[in-house]
Structures are given as structure tokens and as C-alpha cells.
C-alpha positions in Angstrom: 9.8 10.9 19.8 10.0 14.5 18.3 7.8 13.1 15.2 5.3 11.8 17.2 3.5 15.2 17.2 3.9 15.9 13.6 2.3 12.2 13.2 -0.7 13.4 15.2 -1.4 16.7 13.3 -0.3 15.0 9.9 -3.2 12.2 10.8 -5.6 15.0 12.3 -5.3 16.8 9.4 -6.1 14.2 7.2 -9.1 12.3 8.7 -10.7 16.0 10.1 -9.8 18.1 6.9 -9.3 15.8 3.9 -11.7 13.5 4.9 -9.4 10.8 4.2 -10.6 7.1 5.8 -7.9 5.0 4.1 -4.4 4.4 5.7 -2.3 2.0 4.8 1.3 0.9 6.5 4.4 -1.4 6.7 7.1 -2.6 9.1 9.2 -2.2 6.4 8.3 1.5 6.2 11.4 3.1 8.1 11.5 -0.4 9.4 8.8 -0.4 12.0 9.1 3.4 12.7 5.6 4.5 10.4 3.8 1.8 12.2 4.8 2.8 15.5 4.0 6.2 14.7 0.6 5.5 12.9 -1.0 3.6 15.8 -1.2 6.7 18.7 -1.8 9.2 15.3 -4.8 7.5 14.8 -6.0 6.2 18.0 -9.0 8.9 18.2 -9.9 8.0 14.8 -9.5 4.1 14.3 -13.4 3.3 14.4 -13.9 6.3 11.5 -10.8 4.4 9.1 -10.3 1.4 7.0 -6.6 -0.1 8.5 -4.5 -1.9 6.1 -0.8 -3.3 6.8 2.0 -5.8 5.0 3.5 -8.1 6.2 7.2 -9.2 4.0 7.5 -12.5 5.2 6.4 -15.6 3.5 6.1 -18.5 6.2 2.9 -19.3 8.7 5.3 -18.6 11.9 6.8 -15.3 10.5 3.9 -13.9 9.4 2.0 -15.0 12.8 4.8 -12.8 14.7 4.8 -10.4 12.5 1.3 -10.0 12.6 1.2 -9.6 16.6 4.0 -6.9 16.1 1.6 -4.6 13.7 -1.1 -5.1 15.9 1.0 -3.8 18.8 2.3 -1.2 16.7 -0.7 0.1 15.8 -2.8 0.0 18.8 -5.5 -2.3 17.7 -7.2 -5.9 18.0 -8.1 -5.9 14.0 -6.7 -4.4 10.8 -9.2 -4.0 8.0 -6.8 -5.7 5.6 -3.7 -7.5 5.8 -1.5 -7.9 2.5 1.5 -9.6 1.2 3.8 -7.0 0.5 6.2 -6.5 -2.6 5.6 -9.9 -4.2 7.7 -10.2 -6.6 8.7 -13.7 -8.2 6.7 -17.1 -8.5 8.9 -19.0 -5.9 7.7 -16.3 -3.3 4.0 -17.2 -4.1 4.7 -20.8 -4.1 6.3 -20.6 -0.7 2.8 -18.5 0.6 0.8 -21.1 -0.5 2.4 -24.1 0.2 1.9 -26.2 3.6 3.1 -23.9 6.8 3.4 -21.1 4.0 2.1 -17.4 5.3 -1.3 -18.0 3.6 -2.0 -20.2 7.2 -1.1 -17.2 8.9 -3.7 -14.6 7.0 -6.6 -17.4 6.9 -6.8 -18.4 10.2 -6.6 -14.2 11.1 -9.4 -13.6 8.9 -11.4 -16.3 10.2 -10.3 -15.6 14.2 -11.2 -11.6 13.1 -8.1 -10.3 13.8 -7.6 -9.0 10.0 -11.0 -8.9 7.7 -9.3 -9.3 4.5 -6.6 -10.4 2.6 -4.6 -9.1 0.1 -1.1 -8.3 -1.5 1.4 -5.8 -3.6 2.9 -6.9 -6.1 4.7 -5.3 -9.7 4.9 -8.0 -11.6 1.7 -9.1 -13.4 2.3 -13.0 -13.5 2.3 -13.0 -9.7 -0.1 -10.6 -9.6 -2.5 -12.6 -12.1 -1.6 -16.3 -10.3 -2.4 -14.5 -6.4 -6.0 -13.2 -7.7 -6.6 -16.9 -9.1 -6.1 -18.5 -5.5 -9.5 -17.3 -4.7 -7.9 -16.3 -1.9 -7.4 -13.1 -1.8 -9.9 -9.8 -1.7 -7.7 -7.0 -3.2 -4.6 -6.5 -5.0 -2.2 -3.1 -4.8 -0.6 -3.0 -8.4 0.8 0.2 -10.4 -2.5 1.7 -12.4 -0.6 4.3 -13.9 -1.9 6.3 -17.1 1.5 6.0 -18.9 2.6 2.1 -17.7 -0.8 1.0 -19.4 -0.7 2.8 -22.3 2.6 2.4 -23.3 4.3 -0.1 -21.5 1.2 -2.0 -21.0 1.4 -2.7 -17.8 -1.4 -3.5 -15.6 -4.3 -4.7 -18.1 -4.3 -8.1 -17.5 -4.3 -7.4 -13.6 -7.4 -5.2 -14.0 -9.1 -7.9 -15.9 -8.5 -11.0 -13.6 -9.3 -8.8 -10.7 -12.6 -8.2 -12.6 -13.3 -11.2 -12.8 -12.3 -12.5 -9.8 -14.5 -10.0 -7.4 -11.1 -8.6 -6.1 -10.6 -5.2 -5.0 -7.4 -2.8 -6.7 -5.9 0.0 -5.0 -3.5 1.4 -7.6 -0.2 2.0 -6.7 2.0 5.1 -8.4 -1.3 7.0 -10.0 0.6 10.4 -9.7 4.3 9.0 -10.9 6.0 11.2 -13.2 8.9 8.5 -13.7 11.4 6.5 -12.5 14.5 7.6 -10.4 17.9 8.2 -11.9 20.9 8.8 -10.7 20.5 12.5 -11.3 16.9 11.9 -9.6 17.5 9.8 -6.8 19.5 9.4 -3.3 20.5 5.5 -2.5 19.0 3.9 0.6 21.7 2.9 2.8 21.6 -0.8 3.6 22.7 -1.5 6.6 25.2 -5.4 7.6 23.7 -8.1 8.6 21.1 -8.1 11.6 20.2 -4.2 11.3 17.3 -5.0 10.1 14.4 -5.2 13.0 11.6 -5.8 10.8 12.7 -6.5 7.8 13.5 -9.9 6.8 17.0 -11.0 5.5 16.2 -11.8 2.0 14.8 -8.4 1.3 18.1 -7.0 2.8 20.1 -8.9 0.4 17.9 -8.0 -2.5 18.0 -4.5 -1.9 21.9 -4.8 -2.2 21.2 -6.9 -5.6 18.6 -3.7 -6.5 19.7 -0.9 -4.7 16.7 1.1 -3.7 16.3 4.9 -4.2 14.7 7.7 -2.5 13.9 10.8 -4.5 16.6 13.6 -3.9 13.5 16.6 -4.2 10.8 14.1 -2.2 12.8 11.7 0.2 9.6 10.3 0.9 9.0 9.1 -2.5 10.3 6.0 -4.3 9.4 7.5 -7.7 9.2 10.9 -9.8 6.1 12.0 -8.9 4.4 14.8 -11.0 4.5 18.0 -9.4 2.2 20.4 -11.8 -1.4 20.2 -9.7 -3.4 19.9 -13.3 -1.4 16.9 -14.9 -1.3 15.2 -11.1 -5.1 15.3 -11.1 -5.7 14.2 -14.5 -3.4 10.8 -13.6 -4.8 10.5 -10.1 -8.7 11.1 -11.6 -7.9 8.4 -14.7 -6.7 5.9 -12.4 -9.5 6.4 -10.1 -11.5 5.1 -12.6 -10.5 2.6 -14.1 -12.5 -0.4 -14.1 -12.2 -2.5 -10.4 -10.1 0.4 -8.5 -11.4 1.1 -5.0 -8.5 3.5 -4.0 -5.2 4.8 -4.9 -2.4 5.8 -2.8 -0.9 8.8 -3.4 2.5 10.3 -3.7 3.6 9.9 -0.5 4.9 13.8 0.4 2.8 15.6 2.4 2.3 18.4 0.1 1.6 16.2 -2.9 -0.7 14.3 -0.9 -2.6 17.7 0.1 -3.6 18.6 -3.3 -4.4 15.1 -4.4 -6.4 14.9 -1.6 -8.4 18.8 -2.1 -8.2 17.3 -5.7 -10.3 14.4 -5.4 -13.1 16.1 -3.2 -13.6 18.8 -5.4 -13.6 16.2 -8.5 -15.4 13.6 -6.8 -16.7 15.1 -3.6 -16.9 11.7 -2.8 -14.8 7.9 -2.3 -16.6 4.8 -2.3 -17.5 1.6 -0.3 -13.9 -0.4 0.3 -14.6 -3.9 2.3 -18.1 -2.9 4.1 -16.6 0.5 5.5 -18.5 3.6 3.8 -16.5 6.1 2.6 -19.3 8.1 0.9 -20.2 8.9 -2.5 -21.1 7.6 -6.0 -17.3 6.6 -6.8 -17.3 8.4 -9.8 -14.6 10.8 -10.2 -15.5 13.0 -13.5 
């Protein structure tokens, strides 16, 4: 309960000062701690923000409770998008789109107007690739990241199907600097068995298959990010405009996330239009 207040300036802050409209949340997050946090932060402001939140499970009934638990959490009757987080292998896809998969779940929501679109994470371009195909879906979070596509080229052919497909990208890890190490990075402790409260069993076990790492110098951070204000802004800016991106989520520490912030309204003095909700501007960032 001592956060709470530091959850209230933090949102303040952001939505009076930074003009930020965009907030986006998971159970998973701290494992249902953001969310509950979130939801009285940005009570005063929810009419002025676009919403978005994840869900990790994959089945019509999960995702239906899951859902209810979000909107509790966060104090609202809608959320402006609802995603399918962290999708990473086919079978997970097949098992969201099959009968009494979590695609039920999202459809009937969108249709009822407790959620007004649908979308997904993902970091693997197959899956990413195959869930804009459905039709289905209205944006995709994937890593648009200056170095990944150049080098590694990672995230071309997600641009491109989104393109062609009408679907939204918000680009995950703009400002990363690199992966974690060893030397880098702190482990996530994974707790037995049922200490999960919100996050599902598989995802447990798979964290203990791929331990998980926080940043030793940003524990909020699940990546390097870069840290020198000219090279952060030159990553951030280049994502930003790449063809199809509507938004990027920044590194995730609170300092970081100032100056990308100041950054991108004194580059851009301006977002754009994301799902109907005006955020302002031309959505150029130059």
C-alpha cells in the first residue's frame, strides 16, 4: 500500500506533464500488483487514455476470468485493447484459435464492448506473421528495434504483413541497448507450485526452462536499455517511424521513460491517432 502514492504521482506526472495517453499492463506484471496499482493511478484520467492489458492464458474460460480480474483491477467497464501476451510457439496459436480457444473469449468482448480491440505480443515472427493472417486481430506488439532489423533481421516480415493486413504495431524494445548477461542481469526468483496468483502454470514452468532476468542497474527492465539521451532518441525516433508503428513502449525505468518521453515531444511535439482515440499530431517524428 506504500506504492500506491508513488503509482499516483508516477501516473499524474505522466498524463499532466508528458502528455502521455498510452498505458499498457499485465497480470503477469508483478503478478497482478501493476494492474492493481494502475487502476486507482489512473482513475481521474481513464476517459483522457487509451487502456490496453494481456491476458497469458490461452482457453475461452481462462481468458473470460481473467478478463473480469483486469477489469476489476483496473477500475473500468472497457479496456481500449486486449492482447495475447508473450506468444511464443505455434501450438499456443493453434490452441487460441481452435473451438473453446481464448479467441471466443476476446470476440465476444469486443463485440459485448467490454474490450474494443484485439491484439497480441509476440517475439517470434512465424507466430507473429500467422496471428496478423487471422484477420482477427487489430495490432501486434513485436520488437522494432534499429539493431534486430538491421542485423539480425528481425521484424521485417512482421512490419510487412501488418501492412498489409491494416494492423496496428506498437514496437517493443525501441530503446534496448542489448540483452542481459550474467554480469548484466539479476534472476527472477520463481516461486513452487501454486505461488503464482495470476500467472498460469505453464509460464511458471517455462520460466524455470528459461530463467528470466531483471537488469541488475534497472530492475525494472528486462533488457540493456541505452542510457546515453542522444543514441536513446535516435532508436526510439527510428522506430517511431517505421512504416505501420502507432506507438512504442519504452524502457520501462522511470527515468528512462522521462527523457524518452521530453524526447518525443520536442522531436515530434506530437503522437498519432491509435484505435479512434486522438492523441494529437501529424505522427511524424523527424
Amino acid at each position: 500500500t506504500t506504492q500506491q502514492p508513488l503509482a499516483d504521482r508516477a501516473v499524474r506526472h505522466a498524463v499532466e506533464t508528458l502528455s502521455v495517453s498510452y498505458f499498457d499492463v499485465a497480470p503477469e506484471y508483478g503478478d497482478g500488483i501493476a494492474q492493481s496499482r494502475l487502476g486507482p493511478a489512473l482513475r481521474p484520467y481513464r476517459s483522457r487514455v487509451f487502456l490496453a492489458a494481456k491476458t497469458m492464458y490461452r482457453t475461452a474460460i481462462d481468458a473470460e476470468i481473467d478478463l473480469n480480474h483486469t477489469l476489476d483491477a483496473l477500475t473500468t467497464e472497457y479496456l481500449d485493447l486486449y492482447q495475447f501476451h508473450s506468444l511464443s510457439a505455434m501450438d499456443e496459436v493453434d490452441a487460441i484459435l481452435a473451438p473453446g480457444g481464448a479467441m471466443e473469449t476476446f470476440r465476444k468482448a469486443k463485440s459485448d464492448g467490454r474490450i474494443r480491440a484485439i491484439g497480441f505480443s509476440a517475439h517470434d515472427e512465424k507466430v507473429a506473421v500467422r496471428m496478423i493472417r487471422t484477420g482477427w486481430v487489430d495490432t501486434c506488439m513485436f520488437p522494432i528495434n534499429f539493431a534486430a532489423y538491421h542485423y539480425g533481421k528481425v521484424g521485417q516480415k512482421v512490419l510487412e504483413a501488418a501492412s498489409d493486413h491494416g494492423v496496428g504495431v506498437i514496437a517493443l524494445k525501441s530503446g534496448a541497448k542489448g540483452r542481459l548477461t550474467n554480469a548484466t542481469g539479476t534472476p527472477v526468483t520463481v516461486p513452487p507450485k501454486g505461488g503464482f496468483r495470476h500467472i498460469p502454470e505453464w509460464k511458471r514452468e517455462e520460466m524455470i526452462r528459461f530463467p528470466v532476468m531483471t537488469s541488475k542497474d534497472h530492475p525494472t527492465e528486462w533488457y540493456e536499455p541505452e542510457e546515453d539521451e542522444e543514441y536513446l532518441m535516435k532508436l526510439v525516433v527510428w522506430s517511431l517511424n517505421q512504416r505501420g508503428v502507432t506507438a512504442v513502449l519504452p524502457p520501462g525505468d522511470l527515468g528512462i521513460f522521462e527523457t524518452v518521453a521530453r524526447g518525443v515531444l520536442r522531436k515530434c511535439g506530437c503522437f498519432t491517432v491509435v484505435n479512434g482515440v486522438d492523441v494529437g499530431g501529424d505522427g511524424k517524428c523527424r
